[in-house]
C-alpha positions as CSV (number, residue, x, y, z in Angstrom):
1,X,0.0,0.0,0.0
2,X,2.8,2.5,0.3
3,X,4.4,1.6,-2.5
4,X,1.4,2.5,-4.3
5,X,1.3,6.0,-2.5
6,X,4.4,6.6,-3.4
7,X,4.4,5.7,-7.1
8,X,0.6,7.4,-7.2
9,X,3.0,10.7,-5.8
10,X,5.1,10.7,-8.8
11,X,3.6,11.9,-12.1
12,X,5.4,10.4,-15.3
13,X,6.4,12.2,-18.3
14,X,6.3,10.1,-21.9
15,X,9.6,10.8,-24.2
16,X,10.2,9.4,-27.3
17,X,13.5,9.5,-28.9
18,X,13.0,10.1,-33.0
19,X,16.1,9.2,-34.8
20,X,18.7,6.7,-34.4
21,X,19.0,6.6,-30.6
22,X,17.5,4.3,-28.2
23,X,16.9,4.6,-24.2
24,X,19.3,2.4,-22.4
25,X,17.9,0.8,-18.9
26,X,19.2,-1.3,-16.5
27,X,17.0,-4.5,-15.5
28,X,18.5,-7.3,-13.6
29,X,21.6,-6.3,-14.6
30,X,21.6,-6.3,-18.1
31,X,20.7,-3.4,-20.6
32,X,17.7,-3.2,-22.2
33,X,16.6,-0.5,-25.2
34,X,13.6,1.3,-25.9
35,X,12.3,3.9,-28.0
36,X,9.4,6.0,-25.8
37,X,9.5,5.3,-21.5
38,X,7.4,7.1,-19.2
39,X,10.1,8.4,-16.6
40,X,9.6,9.7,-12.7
41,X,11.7,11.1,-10.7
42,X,12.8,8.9,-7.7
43,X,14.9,8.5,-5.4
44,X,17.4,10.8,-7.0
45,X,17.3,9.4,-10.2
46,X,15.5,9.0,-13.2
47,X,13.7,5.6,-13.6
48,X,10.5,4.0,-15.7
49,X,7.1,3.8,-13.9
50,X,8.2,0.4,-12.8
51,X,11.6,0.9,-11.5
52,X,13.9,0.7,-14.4
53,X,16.6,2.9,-14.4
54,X,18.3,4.6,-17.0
55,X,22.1,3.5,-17.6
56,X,24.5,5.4,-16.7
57,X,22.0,6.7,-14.3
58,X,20.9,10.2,-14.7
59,X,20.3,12.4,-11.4
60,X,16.8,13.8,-10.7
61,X,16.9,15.5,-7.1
62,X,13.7,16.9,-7.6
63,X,10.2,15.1,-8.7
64,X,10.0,18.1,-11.3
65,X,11.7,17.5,-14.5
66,X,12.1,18.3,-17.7
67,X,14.5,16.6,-20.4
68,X,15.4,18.9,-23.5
69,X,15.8,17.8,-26.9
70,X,19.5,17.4,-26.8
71,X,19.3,15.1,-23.7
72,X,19.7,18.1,-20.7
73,X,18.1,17.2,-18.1
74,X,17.0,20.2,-15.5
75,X,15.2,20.1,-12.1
76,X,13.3,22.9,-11.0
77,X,15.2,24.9,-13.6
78,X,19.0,24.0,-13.1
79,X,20.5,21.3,-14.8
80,X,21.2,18.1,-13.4
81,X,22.7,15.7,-16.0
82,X,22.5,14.4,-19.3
83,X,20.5,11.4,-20.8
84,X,23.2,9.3,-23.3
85,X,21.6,7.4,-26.3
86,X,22.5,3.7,-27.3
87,X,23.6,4.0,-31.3
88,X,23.8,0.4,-33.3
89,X,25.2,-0.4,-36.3
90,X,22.6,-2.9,-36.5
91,X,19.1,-1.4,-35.0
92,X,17.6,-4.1,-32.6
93,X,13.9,-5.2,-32.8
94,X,11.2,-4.1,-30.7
95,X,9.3,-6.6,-28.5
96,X,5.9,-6.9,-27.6
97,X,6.7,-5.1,-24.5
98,X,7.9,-1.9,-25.8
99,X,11.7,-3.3,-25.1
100,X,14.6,-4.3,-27.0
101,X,18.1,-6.3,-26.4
102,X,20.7,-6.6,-28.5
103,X,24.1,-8.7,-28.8
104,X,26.0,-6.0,-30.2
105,X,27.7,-3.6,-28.0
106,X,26.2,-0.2,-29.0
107,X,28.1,3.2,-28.8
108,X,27.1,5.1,-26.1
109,X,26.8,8.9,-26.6
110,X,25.3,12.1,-26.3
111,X,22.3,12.9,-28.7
112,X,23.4,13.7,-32.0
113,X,22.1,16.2,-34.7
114,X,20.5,13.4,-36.1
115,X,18.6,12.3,-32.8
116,X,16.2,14.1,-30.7
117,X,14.4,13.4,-27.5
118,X,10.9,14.8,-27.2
119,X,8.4,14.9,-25.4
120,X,5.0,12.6,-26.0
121,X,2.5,15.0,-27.2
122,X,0.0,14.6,-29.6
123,X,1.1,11.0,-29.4
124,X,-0.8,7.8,-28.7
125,X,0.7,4.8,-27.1
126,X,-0.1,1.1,-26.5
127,X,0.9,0.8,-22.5
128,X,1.8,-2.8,-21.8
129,X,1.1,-3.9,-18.2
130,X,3.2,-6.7,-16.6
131,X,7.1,-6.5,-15.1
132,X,8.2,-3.4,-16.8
133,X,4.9,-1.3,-17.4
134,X,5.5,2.3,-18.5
135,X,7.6,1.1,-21.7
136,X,5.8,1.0,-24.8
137,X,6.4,0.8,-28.9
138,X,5.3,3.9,-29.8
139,X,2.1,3.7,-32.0
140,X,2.2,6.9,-34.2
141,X,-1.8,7.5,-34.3
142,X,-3.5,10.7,-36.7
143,X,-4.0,13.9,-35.3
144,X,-6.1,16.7,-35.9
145,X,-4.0,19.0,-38.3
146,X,-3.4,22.3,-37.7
147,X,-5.7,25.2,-39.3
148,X,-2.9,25.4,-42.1
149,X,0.6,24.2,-42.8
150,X,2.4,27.3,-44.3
151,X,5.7,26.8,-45.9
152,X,8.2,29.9,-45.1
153,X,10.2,30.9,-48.5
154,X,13.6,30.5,-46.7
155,X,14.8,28.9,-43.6
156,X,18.2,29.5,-42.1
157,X,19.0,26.0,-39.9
158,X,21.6,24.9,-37.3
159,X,21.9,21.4,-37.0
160,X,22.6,18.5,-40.0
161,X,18.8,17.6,-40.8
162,X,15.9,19.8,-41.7
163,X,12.7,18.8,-39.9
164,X,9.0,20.5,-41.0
165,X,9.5,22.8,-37.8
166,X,12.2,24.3,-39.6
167,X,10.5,25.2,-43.0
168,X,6.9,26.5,-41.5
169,X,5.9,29.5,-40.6
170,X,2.9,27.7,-38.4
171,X,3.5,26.3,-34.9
172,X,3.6,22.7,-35.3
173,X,2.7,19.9,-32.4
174,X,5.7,17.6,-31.2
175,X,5.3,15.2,-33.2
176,X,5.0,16.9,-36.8
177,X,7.1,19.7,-36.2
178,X,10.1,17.5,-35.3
179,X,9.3,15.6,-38.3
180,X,12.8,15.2,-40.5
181,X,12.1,16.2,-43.9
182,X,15.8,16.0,-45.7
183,X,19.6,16.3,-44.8
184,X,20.7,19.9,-44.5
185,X,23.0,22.0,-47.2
186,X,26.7,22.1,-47.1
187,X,27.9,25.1,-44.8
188,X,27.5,28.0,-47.4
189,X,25.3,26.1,-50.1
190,X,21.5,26.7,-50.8
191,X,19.2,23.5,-51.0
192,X,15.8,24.0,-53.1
193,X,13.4,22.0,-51.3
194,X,10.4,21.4,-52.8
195,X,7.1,21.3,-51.3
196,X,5.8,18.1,-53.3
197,X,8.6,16.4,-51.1
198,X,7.8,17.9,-47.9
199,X,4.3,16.9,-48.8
200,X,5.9,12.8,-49.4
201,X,7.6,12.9,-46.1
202,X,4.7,14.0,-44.5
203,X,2.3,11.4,-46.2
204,X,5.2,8.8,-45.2
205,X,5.1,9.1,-41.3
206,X,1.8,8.6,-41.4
207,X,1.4,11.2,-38.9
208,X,-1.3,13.0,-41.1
209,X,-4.8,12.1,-41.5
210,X,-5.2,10.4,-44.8
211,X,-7.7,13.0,-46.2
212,X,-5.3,15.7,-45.5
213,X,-5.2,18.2,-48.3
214,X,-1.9,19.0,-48.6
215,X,0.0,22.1,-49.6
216,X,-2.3,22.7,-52.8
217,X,-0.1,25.4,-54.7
218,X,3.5,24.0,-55.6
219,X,6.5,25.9,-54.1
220,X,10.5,26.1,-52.8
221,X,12.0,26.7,-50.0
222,X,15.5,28.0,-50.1
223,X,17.2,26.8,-47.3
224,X,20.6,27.4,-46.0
225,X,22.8,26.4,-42.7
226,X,23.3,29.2,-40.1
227,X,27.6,29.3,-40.1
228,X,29.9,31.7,-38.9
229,X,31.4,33.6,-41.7
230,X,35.3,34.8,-40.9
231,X,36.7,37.7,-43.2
232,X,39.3,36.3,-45.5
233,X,41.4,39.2,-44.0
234,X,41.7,37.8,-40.6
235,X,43.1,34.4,-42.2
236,X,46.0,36.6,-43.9
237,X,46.6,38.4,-41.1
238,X,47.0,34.6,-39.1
239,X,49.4,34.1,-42.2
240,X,51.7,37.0,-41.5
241,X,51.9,36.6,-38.1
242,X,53.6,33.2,-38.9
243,X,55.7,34.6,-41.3
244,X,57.0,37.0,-39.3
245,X,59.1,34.6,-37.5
246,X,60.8,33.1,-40.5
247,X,61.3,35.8,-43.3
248,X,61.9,39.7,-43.1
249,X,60.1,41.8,-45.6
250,X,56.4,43.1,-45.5
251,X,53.7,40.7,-46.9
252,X,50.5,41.3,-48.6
253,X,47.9,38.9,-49.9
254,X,47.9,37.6,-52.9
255,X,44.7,36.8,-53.7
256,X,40.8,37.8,-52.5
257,X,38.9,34.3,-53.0
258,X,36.3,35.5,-50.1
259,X,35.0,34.7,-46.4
260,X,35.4,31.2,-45.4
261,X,31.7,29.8,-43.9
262,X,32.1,27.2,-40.4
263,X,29.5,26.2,-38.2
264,X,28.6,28.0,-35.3
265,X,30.8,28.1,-31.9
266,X,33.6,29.4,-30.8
267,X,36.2,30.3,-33.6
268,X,40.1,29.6,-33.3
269,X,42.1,30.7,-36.6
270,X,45.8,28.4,-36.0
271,X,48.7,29.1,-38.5
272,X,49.9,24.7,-39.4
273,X,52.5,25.0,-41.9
274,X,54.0,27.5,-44.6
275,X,56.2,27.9,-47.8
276,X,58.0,30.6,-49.0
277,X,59.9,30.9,-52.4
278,X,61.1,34.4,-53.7
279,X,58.6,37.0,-53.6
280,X,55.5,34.9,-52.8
281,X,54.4,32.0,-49.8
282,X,51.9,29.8,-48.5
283,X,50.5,29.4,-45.2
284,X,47.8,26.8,-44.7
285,X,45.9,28.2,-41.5
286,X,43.0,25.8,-39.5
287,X,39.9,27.0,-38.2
288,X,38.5,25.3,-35.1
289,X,34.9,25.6,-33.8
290,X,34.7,24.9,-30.0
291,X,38.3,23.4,-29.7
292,X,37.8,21.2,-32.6
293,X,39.6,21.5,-35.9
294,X,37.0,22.2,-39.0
295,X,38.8,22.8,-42.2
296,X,41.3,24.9,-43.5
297,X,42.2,27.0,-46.7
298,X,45.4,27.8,-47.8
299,X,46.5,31.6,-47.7
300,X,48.4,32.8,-50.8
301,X,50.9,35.8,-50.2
302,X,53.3,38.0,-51.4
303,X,56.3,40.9,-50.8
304,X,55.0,44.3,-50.3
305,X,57.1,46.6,-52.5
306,X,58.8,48.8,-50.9
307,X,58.4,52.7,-51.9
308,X,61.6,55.0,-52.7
309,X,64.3,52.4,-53.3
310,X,67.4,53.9,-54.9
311,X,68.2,54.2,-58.5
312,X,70.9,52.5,-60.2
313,X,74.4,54.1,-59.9
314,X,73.5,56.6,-56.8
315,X,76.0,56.4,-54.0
316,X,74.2,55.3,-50.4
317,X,75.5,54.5,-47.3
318,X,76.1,50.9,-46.2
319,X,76.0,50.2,-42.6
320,X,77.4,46.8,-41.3
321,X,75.7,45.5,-37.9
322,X,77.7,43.3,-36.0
323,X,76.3,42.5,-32.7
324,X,76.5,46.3,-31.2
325,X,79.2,47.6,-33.6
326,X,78.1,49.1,-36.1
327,X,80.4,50.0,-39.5
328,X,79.5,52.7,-41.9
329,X,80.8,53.0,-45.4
330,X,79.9,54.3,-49.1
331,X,78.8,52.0,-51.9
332,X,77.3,52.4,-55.5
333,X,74.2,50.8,-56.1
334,X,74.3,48.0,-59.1
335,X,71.1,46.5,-58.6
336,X,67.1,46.9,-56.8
337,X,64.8,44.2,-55.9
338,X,61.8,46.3,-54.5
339,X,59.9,43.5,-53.7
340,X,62.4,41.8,-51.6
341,X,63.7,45.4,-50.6
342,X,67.3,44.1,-51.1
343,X,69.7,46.6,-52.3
344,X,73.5,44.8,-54.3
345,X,76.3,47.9,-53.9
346,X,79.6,47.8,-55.1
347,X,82.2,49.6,-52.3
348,X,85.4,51.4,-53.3
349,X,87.4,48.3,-52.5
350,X,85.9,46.4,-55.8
351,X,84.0,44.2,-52.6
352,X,80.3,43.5,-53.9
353,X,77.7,43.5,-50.6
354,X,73.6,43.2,-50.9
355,X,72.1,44.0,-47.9
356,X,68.1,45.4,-46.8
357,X,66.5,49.0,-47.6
358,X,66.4,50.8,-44.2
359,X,63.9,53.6,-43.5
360,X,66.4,55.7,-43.8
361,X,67.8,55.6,-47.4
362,X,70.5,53.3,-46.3
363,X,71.6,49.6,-46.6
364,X,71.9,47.5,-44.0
365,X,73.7,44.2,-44.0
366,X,73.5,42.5,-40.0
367,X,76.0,39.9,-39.2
């Protein structure tokens, strides 16, 4: 009788996990997998109605929860842990109870772009009573659509997938907005998705009443991935810095080929490796989005030219650095390379010396 109290105490909350993910739970020590639980609070953890509880265990201090899409779970509005998903290479069956096992040892992770965990509304369910009531095969059943289903022209998404959600301007229920209706464009490329296949995937989930109308007039939505876009100026600059180091000489890019698109996070630009030959040089600089390396592109450079540099046959003054003596002497110029700044003189003593264009007018040659 208290046992009953207790569990009568506890309201349950239905999830179901759409995408590849399964629920993991521990029952006489071994896992078992399911696609939709109802889930209490108890005893500091979440569990099913009947006492299953989810592995690795996730801590509920509070009877109020609430379990996010990405698998956050919060009590009373702070966060208390994270549900990990179960992903197979080979999905497992469902059985008549609402559970599934599996020989294969599945990769255990945190829910993935491709996975979400919602919550059951809108959403009939068979519930199966016996040893582990609560778990059930979710049974998809029609609903009562929405006054109208309006497709937006363009929508701007975050994650891998597009669901309906994403490309309608109408609030959608649960179980039709997260509803996955194609993969999502390359970071910086456009996908044209029609509305007869929004209208197929729809149909498909069987979701939908079958006299649904559907969309009626045929249109496209244009839809692109939010990304951060980095100036290709800032992956120069990231280039010079690292040639600072290793050659003298101002550089300047070469070419303009435009900003480079990565998903969104927190952006790292990282210099890797670099070539320079003559005038021009290559440094291949990384971007990294939240501490993990994205891509790269390789920056193309070149010498700046350097302004005022002597004529042939003028006399300038050569100074030789050694450590902190310093030598000064006379020397006709022979020959100019602006873009290296390098200046070749021949001296009274028939000695031929190149050395670098100072501010100054003069020619510097360090030791």
């Amino acid at each position: 009788m208290i046992l009953a109290l207790t569990y009568a105490m506890v309201a349950p909350a239905t999830y179901s996990i759409e995408g590849d993910g399964w629920f993991r739970f521990r029952r006489d020590g071994r896992a078992v997998y399911a696609k939709q639980a109802e889930l209490v609070a108890r005893e500091g953890r979440l569990e099913t109605v009947s006492g299953l509880p989810l592995w690795p265990e996730v801590a509920a201090p509070t009877p109020d929860f609430e379990i996010a899409t990405d698998g956050t779970v919060q009590c009373n509005g702070a966060k208390s842990g994270t549900v990990f998903l179960a992903y197979f290479q080979a999905p497992p069956s469902l059985a008549p109870d609402g559970l599934a096992s599996s020989p294969e040892r599945p990769l255990m992770d945190s829910v993935c772009t491709e996975s979400r965990i919602l919550p059951d509304h809108g959403r009939s369910s068979v519930s199966v009573r016996g040893t582990d009531e609560g778990l059930s095969a979710p049974q998809p059943a029609p609903i009562e659509p929405p006054a109208g289903i309006t497709l937006k022209p363009t929508a701007k998404i975050g994650g891998r997938v597009v669901t309906l959600q994403d490309v309608s301007a109408t609030p959608l229920p649960a179980n039709l907005a997260g509803l996955e209706v194609s993969t999502a464009p390359m970071i910086g490329a456009r996908l044209a998705l029609d509305s007869s296949r929004i209208e197929a995937k729809i149909r498909a989930s069987g979701i939908m009443p079958k006299e649904w109308a559907g969309f009626g007039t045929r249109l496209t939505v244009q839809v692109t991935r939010a990304s951060n876009s980095i100036p290709h100026d800032k992956l120069v600059q990231e280039a010079i810095r690292c040639l600072a180091s290793q050659t003298t000489g101002d550089w300047i890019a070469a070419d303009q080929p435009g900003d480079f698109h990565a998903p969104m996070g927190t952006l790292e630009t990282k210099a890797e490796r670099s070539s320079v030959s003559g005038n021009t040089a290559t440094v291949v600089v990384a971007v990294y989005v939240d501490g993990v390396r994205y891509n790269s592109r390789t920056v193309r450079l070149q010498r700046k030219p350097l302004p005022n540099m002597p004529a042939r046959g003028a006399v300038v003054t050569l100074r030789v650095i050694a450590g902190s003596v310093v030598v000064e002497s006379r020397g006709t110029v022979t020959a100019v390379d602006p873009i290296l700044g390098e200046v070749t003189l021949k001296l009274d003593t028939g000695a031929i010396v190149t050395g670098h264009m100072a501010a100054d007018g003069s020619v510097e040659v360090r030791r």
